[in-house]
ROVEXMI-326668 format. One record per residue (C-alpha): residue number from 0; x, y, z; residue in one letter. Coordinates in nm, 3 decimals. Layout:
     i        px        py        pz   aa
   NUM         X         Y         Z    A
...
This chain:
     i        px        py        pz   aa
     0     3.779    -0.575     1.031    X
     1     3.995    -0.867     1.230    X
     2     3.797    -1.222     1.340    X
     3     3.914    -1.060     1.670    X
     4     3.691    -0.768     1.623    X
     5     3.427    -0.925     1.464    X
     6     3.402    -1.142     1.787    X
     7     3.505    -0.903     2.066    X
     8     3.358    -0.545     1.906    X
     9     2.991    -0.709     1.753    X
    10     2.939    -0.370     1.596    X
    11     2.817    -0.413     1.248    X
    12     2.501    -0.537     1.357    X
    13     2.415    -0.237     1.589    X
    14     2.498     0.004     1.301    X
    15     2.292    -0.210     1.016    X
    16     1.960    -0.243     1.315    X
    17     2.034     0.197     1.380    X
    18     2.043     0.241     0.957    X
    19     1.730     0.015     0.948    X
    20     1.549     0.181     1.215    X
    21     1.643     0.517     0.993    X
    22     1.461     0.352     0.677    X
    23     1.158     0.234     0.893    X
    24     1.045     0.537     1.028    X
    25     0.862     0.680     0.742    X
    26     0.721     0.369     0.688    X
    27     0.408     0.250     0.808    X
    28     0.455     0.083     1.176    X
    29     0.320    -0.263     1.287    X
    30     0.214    -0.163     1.619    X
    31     0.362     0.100     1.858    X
    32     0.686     0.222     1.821    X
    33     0.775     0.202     2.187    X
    34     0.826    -0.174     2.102    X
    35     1.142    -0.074     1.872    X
    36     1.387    -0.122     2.135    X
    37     1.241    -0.455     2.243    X
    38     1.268    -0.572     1.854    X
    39     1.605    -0.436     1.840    X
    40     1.697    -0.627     2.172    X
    41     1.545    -0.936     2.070    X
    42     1.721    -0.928     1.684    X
    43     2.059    -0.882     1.854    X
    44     1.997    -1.124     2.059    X
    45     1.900    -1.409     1.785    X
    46     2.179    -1.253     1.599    X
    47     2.437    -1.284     1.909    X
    48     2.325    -1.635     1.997    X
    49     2.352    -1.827     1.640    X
    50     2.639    -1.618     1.552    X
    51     2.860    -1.774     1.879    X
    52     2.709    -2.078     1.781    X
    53     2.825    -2.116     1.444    X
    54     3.118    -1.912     1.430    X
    55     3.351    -2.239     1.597    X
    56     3.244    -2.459     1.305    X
    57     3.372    -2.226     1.077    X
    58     3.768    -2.260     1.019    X
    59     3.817    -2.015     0.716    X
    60     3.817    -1.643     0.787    X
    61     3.651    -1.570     0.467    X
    62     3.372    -1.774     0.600    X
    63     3.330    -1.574     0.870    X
    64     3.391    -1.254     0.788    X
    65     3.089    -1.376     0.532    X
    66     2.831    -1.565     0.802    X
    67     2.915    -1.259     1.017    X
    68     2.830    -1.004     0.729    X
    69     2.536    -1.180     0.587    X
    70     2.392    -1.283     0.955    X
    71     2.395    -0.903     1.023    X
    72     2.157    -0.821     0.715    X
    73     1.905    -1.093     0.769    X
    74     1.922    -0.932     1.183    X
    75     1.792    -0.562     1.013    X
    76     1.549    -0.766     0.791    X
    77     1.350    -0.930     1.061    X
    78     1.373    -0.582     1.249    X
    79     1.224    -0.431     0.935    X
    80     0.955    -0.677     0.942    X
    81     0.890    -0.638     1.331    X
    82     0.851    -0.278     1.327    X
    83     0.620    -0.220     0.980    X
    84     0.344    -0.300     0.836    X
    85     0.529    -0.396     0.486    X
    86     0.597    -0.691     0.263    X
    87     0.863    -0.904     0.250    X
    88     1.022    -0.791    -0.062    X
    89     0.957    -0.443     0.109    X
    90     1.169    -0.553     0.390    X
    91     1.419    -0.690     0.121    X
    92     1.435    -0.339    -0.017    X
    93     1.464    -0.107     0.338    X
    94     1.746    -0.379     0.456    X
    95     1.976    -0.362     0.172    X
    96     1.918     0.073     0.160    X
    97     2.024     0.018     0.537    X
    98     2.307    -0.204     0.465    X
    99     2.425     0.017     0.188    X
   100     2.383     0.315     0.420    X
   101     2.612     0.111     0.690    X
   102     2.871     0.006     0.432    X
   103     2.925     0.349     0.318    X
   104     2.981     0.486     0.633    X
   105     3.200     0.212     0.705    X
   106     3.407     0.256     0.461    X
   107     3.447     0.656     0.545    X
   108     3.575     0.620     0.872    X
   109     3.795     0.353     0.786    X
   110     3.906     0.604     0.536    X
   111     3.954     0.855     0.805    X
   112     4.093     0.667     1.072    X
   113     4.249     0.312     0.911    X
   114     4.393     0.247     1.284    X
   115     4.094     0.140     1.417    X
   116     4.059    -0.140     1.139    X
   117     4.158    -0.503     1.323    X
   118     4.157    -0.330     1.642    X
   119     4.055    -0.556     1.926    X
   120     4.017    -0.310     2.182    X
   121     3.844    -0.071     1.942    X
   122     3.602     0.149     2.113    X
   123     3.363     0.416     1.930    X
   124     3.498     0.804     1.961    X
   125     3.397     1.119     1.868    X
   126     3.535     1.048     1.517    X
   127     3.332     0.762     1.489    X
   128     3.002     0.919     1.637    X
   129     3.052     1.220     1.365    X
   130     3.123     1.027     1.084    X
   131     2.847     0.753     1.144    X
   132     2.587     1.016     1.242    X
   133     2.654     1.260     0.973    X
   134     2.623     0.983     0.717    X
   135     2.321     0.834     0.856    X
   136     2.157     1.194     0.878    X
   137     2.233     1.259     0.525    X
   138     2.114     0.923     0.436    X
   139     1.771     0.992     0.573    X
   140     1.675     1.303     0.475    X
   141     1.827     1.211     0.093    X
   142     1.704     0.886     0.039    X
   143     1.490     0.700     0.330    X
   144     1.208     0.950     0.380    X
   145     1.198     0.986    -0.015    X
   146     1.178     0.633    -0.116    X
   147     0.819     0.528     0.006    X
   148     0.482     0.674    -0.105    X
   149     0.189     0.702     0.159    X
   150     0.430     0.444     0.383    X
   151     0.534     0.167     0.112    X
   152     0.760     0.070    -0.153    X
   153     0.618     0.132    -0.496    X
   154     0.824    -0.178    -0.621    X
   155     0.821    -0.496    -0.796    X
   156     0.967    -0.831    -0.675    X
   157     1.224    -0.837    -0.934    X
   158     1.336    -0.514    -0.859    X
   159     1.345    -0.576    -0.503    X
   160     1.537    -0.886    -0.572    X
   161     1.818    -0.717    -0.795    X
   162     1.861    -0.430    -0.546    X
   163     1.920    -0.681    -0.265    X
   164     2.169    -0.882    -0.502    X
   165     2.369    -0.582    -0.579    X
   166     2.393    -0.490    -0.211    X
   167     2.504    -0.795    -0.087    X
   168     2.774    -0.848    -0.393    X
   169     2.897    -0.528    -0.324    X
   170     2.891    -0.441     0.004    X
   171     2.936    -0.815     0.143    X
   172     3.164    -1.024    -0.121    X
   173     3.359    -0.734    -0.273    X
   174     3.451    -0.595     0.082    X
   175     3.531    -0.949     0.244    X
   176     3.748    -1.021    -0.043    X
   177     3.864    -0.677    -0.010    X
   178     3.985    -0.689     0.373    X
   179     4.216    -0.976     0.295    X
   180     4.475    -0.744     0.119    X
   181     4.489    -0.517     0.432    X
   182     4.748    -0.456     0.576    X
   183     4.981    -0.631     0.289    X
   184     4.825    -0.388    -0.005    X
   185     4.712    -0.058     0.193    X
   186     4.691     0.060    -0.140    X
   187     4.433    -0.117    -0.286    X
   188     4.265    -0.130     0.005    X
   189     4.163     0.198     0.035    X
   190     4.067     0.228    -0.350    X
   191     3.803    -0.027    -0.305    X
   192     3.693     0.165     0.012    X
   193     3.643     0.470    -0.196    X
   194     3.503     0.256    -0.484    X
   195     3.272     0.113    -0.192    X
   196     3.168     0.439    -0.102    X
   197     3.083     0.571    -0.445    X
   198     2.879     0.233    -0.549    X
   199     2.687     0.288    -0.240    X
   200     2.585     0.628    -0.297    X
   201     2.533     0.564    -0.693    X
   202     2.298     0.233    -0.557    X
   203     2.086     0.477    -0.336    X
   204     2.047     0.730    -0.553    X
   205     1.981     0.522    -0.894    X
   206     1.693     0.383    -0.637    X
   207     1.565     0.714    -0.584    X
   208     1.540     0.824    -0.945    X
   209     1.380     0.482    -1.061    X
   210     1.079     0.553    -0.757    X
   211     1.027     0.904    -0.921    X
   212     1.016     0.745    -1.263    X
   213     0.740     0.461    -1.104    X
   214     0.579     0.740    -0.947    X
   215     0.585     0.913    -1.323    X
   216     0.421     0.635    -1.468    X
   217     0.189     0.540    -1.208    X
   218     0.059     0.907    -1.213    X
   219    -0.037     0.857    -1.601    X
   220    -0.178     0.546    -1.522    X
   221    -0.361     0.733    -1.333    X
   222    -0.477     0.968    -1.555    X
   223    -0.588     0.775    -1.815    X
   224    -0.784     0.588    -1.563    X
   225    -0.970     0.903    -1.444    X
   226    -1.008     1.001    -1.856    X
   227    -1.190     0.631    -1.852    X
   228    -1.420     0.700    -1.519    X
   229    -1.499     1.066    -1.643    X
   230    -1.644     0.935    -1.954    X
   231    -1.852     0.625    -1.764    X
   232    -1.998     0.879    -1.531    X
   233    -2.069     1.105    -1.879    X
   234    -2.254     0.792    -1.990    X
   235    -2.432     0.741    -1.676    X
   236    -2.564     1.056    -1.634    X
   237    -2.731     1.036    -1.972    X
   238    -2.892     0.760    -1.924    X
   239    -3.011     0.901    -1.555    X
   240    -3.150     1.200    -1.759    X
   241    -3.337     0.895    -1.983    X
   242    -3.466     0.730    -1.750    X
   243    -3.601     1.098    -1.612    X
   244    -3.738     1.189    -1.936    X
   245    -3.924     0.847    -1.991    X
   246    -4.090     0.880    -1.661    X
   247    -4.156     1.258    -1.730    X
   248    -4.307     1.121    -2.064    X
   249    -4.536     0.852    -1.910    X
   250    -4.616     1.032    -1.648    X
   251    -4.762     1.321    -1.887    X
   252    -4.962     1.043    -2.095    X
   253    -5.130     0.952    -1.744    X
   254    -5.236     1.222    -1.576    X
   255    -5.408     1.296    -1.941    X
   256    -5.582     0.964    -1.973    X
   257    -5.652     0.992    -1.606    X
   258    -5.878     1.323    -1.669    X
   259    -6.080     1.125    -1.912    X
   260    -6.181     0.836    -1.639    X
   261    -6.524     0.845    -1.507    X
   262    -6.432     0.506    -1.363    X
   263    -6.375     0.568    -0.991    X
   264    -6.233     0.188    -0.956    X
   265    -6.011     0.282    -1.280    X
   266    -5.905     0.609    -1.191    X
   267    -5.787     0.462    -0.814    X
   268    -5.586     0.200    -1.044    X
   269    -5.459     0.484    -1.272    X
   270    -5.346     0.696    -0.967    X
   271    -5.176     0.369    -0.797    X
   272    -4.955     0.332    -1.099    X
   273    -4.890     0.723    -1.097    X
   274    -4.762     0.696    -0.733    X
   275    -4.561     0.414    -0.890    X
   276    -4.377     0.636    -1.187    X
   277    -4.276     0.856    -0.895    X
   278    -4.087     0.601    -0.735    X
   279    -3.836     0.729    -0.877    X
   280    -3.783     1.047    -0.732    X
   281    -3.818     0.864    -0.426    X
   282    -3.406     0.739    -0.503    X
   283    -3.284     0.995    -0.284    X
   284    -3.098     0.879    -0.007    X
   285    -3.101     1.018     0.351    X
   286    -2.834     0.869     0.538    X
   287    -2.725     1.209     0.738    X
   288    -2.411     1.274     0.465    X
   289    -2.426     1.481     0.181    X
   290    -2.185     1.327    -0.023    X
   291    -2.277     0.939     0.074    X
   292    -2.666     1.076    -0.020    X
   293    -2.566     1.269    -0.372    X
   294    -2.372     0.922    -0.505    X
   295    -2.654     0.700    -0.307    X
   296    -2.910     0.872    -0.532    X
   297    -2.696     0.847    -0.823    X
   298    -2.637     0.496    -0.823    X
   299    -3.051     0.445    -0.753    X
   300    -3.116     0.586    -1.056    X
   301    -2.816     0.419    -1.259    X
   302    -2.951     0.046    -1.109    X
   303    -3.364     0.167    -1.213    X
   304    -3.242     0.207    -1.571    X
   305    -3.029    -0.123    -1.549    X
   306    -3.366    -0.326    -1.341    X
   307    -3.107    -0.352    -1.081    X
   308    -3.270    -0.330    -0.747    X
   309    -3.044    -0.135    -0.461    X
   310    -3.159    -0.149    -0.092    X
   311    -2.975     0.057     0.149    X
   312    -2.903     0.091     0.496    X
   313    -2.638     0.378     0.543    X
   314    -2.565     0.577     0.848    X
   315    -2.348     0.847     0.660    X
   316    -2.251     1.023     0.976    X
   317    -1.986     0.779     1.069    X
   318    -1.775     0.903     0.748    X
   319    -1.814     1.232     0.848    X
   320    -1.387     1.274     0.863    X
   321    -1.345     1.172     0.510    X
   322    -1.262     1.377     0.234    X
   323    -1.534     1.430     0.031    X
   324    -1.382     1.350    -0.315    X
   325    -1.218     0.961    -0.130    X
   326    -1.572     0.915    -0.015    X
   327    -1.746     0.998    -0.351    X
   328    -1.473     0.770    -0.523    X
   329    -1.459     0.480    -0.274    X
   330    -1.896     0.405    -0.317    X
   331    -1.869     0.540    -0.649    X
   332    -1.632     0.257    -0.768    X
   333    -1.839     0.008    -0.486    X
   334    -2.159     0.016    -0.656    X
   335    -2.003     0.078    -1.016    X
   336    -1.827    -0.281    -0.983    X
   337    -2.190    -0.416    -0.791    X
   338    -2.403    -0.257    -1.050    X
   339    -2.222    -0.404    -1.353    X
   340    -2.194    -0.764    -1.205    X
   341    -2.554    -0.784    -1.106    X
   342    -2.682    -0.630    -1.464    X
   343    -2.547    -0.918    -1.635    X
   344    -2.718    -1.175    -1.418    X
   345    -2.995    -1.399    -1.661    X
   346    -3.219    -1.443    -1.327    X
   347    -3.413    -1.062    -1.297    X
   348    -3.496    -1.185    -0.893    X
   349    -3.081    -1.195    -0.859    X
   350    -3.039    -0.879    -0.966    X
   351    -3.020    -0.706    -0.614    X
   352    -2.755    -0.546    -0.407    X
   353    -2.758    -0.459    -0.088    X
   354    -2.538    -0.168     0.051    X
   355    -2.487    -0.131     0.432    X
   356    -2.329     0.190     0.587    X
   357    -2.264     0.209     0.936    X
   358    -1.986     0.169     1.244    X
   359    -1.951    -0.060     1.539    X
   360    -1.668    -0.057     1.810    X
   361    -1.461     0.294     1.710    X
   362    -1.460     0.155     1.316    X
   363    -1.663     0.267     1.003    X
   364    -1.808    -0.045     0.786    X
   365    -1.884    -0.012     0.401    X
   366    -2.034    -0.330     0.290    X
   367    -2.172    -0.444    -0.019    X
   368    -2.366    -0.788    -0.128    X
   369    -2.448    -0.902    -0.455    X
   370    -2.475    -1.205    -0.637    X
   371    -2.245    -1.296    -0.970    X
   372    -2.144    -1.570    -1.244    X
   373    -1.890    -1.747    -1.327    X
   374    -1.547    -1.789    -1.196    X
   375    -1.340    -1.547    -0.978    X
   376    -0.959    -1.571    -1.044    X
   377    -0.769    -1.351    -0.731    X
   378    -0.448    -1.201    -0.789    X
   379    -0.385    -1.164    -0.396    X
   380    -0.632    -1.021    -0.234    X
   381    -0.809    -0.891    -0.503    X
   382    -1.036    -1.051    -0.812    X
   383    -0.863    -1.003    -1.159    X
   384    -1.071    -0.870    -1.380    X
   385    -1.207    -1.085    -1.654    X
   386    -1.231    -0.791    -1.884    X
   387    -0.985    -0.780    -2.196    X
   388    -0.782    -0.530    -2.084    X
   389    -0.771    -0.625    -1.721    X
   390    -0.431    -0.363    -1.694    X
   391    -0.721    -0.088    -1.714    X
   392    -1.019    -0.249    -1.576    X
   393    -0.902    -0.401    -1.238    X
   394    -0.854     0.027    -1.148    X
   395    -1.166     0.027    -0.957    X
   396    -1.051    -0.173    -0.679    X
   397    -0.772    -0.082    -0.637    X
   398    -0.868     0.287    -0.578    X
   399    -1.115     0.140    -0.308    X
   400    -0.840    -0.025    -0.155    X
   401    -0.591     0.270    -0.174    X
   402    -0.849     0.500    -0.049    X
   403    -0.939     0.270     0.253    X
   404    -0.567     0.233     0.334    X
   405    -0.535     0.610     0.330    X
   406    -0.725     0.657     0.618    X
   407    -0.553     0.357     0.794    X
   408    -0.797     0.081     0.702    X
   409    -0.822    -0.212     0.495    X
   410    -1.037    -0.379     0.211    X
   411    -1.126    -0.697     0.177    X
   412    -1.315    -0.937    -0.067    X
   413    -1.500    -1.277    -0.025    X
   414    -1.631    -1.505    -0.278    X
   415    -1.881    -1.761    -0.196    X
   416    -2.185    -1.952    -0.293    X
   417    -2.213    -1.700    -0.560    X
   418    -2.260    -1.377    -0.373    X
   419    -1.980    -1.167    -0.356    X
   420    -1.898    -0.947    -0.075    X
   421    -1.683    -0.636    -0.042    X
   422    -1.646    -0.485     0.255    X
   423    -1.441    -0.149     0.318    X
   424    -1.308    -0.115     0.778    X
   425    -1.175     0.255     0.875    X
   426    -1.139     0.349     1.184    X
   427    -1.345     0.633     1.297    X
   428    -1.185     0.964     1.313    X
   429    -0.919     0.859     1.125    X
   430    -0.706     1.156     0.997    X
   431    -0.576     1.191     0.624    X
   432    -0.200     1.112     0.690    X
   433     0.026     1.287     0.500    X
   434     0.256     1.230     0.192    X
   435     0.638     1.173     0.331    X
   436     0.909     1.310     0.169    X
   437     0.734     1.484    -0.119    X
């Protein structure tokens, strides 16, 4: 590729926005995506207008073949940001897949027709339309649609970092340097083209196998996690079916003693704190949900054997469209975290939570007050757990938070004054989306 071309032809940043626009589109999307071509337009354009204004200062072709190279990537970056709801290391990660997708194809046709390489009146054919579209096709349904989980990366920074290094080296350095041997070593040349091609497909791939092996490991994360949740529920049951036995043994005691009272002023005080034994049974929850009322009542009877007191206000109907196991989970974990933080509190009148269910302007609302002690340390958004083994304990939000994002909604956590709130915002109706590319 000539400084002619580069200037005249302003290609390679149409093909890296088209390859990025290929890795966005399983991805979860910032808005709608009838905006896409006005991102595009508006990238191009940023990308058009500091290119010509640079490109004069720079007297080395090196330099430019570089800016020009490099300006391109950081154009399908901000369209990867634009167009989805991702992170930036996220966007680091789609942008160099797209740029090695680009590179590779690139490098094919310039395999297949080396004519059109310092061309100045280089226009795209039929060759170039195949090869480009064939490449881009295979791309997608290899690697882009099988990279993210439920519409995101599963990545670290790091690893987002080196993939983004490699790309660049590669595909930016290696193939600058490489274009100043053409035409005087054809040769060569075309070796690193094919060498080119072969990194780029080995990148892409290598990125594939290391989300399976995340995905691997996350999944017995996972289950050891569920092995640890299985056997708190075990333990809270039993001590539900305590608690129920102690009242079932006072309550026999009572109604005894209460046949030997003559006493009418004794036996009305006797039958008062009967009515207050069965208070109990009173736990169950009617909130117009079946699954929100079974867990409800659960947790009642978990926070009477802690002397946890739970008031609720739940319309259950408004979580009618969730799947019954994500909406057992999701309060489950809610008033598991709420319950353990107010149990430990020294003061018995701030042991309280309060639970609210309900939904206001086309969203469903899960929130949850209770005071605590101490200190919260966040990592992001979330409080890390205090706990010694905080790789294992800080599961339970997490799962609320996956669960709410599931359905296309969001968690989120204040601190303040000592009462912590979590509140859980889906909107109604929501549908379960789908898994892409598994």
């Amino acid at each position: 590729m000539s400084w002619g071309s580069v200037v005249h032809a302003m290609t390679l940043p149409m093909e890296v926005l088209a390859a990025v626009a290929l890795f966005c589109l399983p991805l979860r999307r910032r808005g709608s995506a009838a905006l896409w071509p006005v991102w595009l337009a508006l990238c191009y354009g940023l990308f058009y207008a500091g290119f010509s204004a640079l490109a004069p200062w720079m007297g080395r072709r090196l330099v430019l073949v570089l800016l020009y190279s490099l300006g391109s990537y950081l154009c399908g970056l901000l369209f990867a940001l634009l167009c989805c709801r991702i992170t930036v290391s996220e966007a680091l990660y789609a942008a160099s897949s797209a740029y090695l997708t680009q590179h590779m194809a690139y490098c094919l046709f310039t395999l297949l027709e080396p004519d059109s390489v310092g061309r100045l009146d280089f226009r795209p054919g039929g060759l170039y339309l195949l090869v480009y579209g064939l490449v881009y096709l295979a791309s997608y349904r290899l690697f882009a649609r099988r990279l993210p989980t439920h519409g995101r990366y599963d990545l670290k920074v790091t690893h987002s970092v080196g993939m983004t290094a490699g790309a660049l080296l590669v595909a930016l350095v290696f193939s600058a340097f490489a274009q100043q041997l053409q035409p005087e070593n054809e040769y060569f040349y075309r070796i690193s083209l094919l060498y080119a091609v072969a990194f780029c497909v080995y990148a892409l791939w290598a990125q594939l196998s290391q989300q399976k092996r995340l995905i691997l490991r996350h999944d017995l994360d996972v289950q050891q996690q569920l092995w640890a949740q299985q056997r708190a529920q075990y333990e809270t049951a039993m001590q539900n079916v305590d608690v129920i036995n102690q009242k079932c043994h006072d309550l026999k005691h009572q109604i005894a003693a209460l046949r030997l009272v003559a006493d009418d002023a004794q036996r009305d005080s006797s039958i008062r704190s009967l009515e207050q034994s069965v208070m109990i049974y009173d736990a169950i929850a009617e909130s117009g949900n079946k699954i929100l009322d079974a867990v409800l009542t659960e947790k009642s009877l978990l926070c009477e054997a802690k002397g946890v007191e739970l008031t609720c206000m739940a319309d259950g109907k408004c979580f009618a469209f969730m799947d019954a196991v994500d909406l057992y989970a999701m309060v489950g974990n809610i008033l598991d975290n709420a319950v353990e933080s107010a149990a430990r509190l020294p003061d018995p009148e701030q042991r309280t939570i309060s639970f609210m269910a309900f939904s206001r302007a086309g969203l469903a609302f899960l929130q949850v007050e209770n005071y605590y002690q101490g200190e919260l340390q966040f990592d992001g958004s979330l409080p890390r757990s205090s706990k010694p083994n905080a790789d294992y304990h800080g599961f339970g939000l997490k799962s609320i938070q996956s669960v709410a994002e599931k359905y296309g909604g969001f968690l989120t956590v204040q601190a303040e004054d000592q009462i912590f709130l979590l509140r859980v915002t889906i909107p109604c109706g929501a549908a379960q989306p789908g898994r892409h590319g598994r």
